[in-house]
C-alpha positions as CSV (number, residue, x, y, z in Angstrom):
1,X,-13.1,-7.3,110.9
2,X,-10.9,-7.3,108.6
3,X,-12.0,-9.3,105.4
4,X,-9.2,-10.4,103.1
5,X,-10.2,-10.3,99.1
6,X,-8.0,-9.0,96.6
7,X,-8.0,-5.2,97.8
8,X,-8.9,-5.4,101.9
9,X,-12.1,-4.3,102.7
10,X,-13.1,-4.3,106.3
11,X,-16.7,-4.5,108.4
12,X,-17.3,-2.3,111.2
13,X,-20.0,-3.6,113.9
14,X,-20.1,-1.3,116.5
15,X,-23.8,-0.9,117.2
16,X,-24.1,-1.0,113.4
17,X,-23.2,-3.2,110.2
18,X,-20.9,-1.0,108.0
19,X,-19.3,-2.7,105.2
20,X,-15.9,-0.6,103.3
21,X,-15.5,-1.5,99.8
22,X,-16.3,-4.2,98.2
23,X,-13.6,-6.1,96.3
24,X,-13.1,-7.0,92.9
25,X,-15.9,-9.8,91.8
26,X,-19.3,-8.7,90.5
27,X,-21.2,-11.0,92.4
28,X,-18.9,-10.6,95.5
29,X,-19.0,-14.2,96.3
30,X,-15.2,-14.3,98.1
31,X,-16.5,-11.1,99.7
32,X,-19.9,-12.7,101.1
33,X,-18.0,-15.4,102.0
34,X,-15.9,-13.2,104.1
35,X,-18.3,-11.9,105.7
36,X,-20.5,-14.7,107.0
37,X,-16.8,-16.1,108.2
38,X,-17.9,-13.3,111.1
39,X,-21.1,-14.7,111.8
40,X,-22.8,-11.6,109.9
41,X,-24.7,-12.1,106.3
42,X,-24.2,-9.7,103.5
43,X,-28.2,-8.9,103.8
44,X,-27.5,-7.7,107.4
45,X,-25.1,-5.1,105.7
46,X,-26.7,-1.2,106.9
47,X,-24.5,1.1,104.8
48,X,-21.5,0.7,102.2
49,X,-19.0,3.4,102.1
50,X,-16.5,3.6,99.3
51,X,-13.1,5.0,99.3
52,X,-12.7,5.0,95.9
53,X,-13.2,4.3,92.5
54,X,-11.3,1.5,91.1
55,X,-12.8,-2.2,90.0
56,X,-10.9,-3.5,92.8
57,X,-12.9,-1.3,95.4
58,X,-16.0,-1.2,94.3
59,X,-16.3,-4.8,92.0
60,X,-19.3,-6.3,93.8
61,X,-20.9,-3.1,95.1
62,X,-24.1,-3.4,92.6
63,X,-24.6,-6.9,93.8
64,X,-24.3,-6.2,97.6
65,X,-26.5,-3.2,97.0
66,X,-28.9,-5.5,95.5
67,X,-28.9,-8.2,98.4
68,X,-28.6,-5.7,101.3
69,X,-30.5,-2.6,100.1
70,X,-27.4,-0.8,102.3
71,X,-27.0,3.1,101.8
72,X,-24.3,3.7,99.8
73,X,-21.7,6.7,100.8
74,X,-18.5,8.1,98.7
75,X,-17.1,11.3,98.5
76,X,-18.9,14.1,96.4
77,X,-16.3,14.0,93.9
78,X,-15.9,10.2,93.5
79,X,-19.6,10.0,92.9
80,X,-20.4,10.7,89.7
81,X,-17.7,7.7,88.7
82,X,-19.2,5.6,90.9
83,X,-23.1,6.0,89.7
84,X,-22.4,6.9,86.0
85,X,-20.0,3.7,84.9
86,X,-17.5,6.6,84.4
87,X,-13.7,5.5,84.8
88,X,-10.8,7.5,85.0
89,X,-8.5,8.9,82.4
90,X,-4.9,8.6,83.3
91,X,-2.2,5.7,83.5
92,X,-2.6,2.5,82.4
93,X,-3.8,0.1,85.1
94,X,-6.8,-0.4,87.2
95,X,-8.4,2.5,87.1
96,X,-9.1,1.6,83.0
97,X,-11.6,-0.8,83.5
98,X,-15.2,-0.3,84.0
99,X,-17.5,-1.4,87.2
100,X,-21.3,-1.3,87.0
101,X,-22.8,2.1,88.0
102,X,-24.0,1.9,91.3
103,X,-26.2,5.4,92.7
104,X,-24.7,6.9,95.6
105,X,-27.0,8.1,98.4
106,X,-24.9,9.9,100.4
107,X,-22.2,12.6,99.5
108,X,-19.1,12.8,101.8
109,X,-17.0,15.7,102.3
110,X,-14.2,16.4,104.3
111,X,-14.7,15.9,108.2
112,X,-17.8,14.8,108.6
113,X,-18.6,12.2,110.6
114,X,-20.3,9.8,109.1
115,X,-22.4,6.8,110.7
116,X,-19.6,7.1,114.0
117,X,-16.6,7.5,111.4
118,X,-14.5,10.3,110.5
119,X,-14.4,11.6,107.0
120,X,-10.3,12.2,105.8
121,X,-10.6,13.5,102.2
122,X,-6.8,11.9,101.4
123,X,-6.9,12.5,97.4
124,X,-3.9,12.0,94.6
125,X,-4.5,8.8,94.1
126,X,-8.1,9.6,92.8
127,X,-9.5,13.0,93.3
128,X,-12.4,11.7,95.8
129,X,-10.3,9.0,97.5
130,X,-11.6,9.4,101.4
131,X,-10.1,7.5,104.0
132,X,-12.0,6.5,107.5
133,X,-11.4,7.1,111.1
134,X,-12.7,5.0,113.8
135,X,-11.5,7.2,116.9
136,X,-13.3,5.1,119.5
137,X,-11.4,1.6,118.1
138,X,-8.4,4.3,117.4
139,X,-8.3,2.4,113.8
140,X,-7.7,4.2,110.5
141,X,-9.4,2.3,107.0
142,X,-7.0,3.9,104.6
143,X,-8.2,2.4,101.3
144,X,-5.0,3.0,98.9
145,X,-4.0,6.2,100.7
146,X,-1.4,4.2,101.8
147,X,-0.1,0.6,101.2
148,X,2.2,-1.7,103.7
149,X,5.1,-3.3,102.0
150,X,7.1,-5.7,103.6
151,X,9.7,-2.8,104.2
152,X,7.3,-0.3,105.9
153,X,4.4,2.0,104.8
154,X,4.5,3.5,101.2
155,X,2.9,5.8,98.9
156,X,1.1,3.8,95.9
157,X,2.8,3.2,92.8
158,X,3.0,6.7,90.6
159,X,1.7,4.2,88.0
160,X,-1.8,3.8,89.3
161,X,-2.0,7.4,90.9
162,X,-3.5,10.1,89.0
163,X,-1.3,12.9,91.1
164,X,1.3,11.4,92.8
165,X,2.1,14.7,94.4
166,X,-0.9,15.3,96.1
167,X,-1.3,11.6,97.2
168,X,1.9,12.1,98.8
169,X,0.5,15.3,100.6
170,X,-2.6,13.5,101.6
171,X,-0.3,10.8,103.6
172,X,1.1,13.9,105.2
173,X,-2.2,15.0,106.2
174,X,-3.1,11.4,108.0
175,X,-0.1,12.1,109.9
176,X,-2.2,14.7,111.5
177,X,-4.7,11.8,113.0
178,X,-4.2,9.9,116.2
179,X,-5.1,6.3,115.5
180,X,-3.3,2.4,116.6
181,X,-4.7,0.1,114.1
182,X,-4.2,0.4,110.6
183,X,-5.8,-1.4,107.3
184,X,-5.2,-0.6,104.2
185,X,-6.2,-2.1,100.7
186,X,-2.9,-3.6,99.8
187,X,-0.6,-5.1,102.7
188,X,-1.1,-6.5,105.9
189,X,-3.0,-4.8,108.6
190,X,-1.1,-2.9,111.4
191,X,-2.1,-3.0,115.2
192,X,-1.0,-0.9,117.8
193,X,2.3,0.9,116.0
194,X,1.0,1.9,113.1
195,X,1.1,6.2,113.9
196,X,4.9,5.6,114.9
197,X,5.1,3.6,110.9
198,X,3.1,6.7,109.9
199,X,5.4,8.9,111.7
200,X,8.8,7.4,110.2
201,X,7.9,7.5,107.1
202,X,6.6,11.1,106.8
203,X,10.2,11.7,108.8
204,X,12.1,9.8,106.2
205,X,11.7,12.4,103.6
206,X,10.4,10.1,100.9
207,X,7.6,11.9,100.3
208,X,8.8,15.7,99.3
């Protein structure tokens, strides 16, 4: 499901409850609303997994926490942000603000499979930013690895990306994937083309 507040977030339910990201409120009430829109409750919610660190990812992850008791999952080096209050230092934007300190229980690294999903480390826009692969729904949860304007897919704005350069490689690196389905935190969802959207914008050259 894809559950649209603020920054996407999206619940998988394939023998398990899954929840990615968690918006931008601290008690996550547009998100639990979301949610029970599928006929699920936010205290059914098994694990959260993080793709990032900014407010608008991870706003109401110490309330759902609280409610659901879920594990919580991020990459090793988004972490310490995460469960220490810590923001970035960089551009002005999003990433300036702070977010309750949540613990993480589980450290993700690059290629593991975690809870039936793939583990893409896709950093530049923060250095832990993961995305997700679901190879048996053939969908890709990109978090802000990517965004979908109304033109096509797109890096993120240089403004609110810590290394633009490396972000830029990391959508290289997705390229490498085989996937259909696409959601990412800021545009509409893609079904069924989004590899050949992938494909022509990695051909386009826009992102050397």
């Amino acid at each position: 499901y894809l559950l649209d507040v603020n920054a996407h977030c999206a619940l998988i339910t394939s023998n398990r409850l899954i929840l990615i990201d968690t918006a931008t409120q601290p008690d996550a009430s547009d998100l639990v609303t979301e949610i029970e829109k599928t006929g699920y409750k936010a205290t059914d919610i098994e694990s959260i997994i993080i793709t990032y660190t900014h407010p608008d990812h991870v706003g109401g992850l110490a309330h759902l926490k609280e409610v659901s008791g879920a594990m919580i999952a991020a990459h090793e080096l988004e972490a310490d942000f995460i469960s220490k209050k810590r923001i970035y230092d960089g551009p002005p934007g999003p990433k300036s603000q702070h977010h309750p300190g949540t613990p993480i229980d589980d450290l993700l690294h690059d290629g593991q499979i975690y809870n039936g999903l793939m583990v893409i480390h896709t950093p530049g826009h923060t250095p832990g930013h993961i995305s997700l692969l679901d190879t048996e729904l053939e969908l890709l949860i990109a978090g802000d690895a990517l965004r979908n304007d109304p033109e096509g897919l797109a890096p993120m704005p240089d403004m609110f990306t810590l290394n633009p350069t490396q972000h830029r490689e990391s959508i290289k690196k997705l390229n490498q994937y085989d996937f259909k389905h696409l959601i990412v935190g800021h545009g509409d969802p893609v079904k069924h083309d989004a590899k050949e959207m992938l494909n022509k914008l990695v051909a386009s050259g826009s992102l050397e």
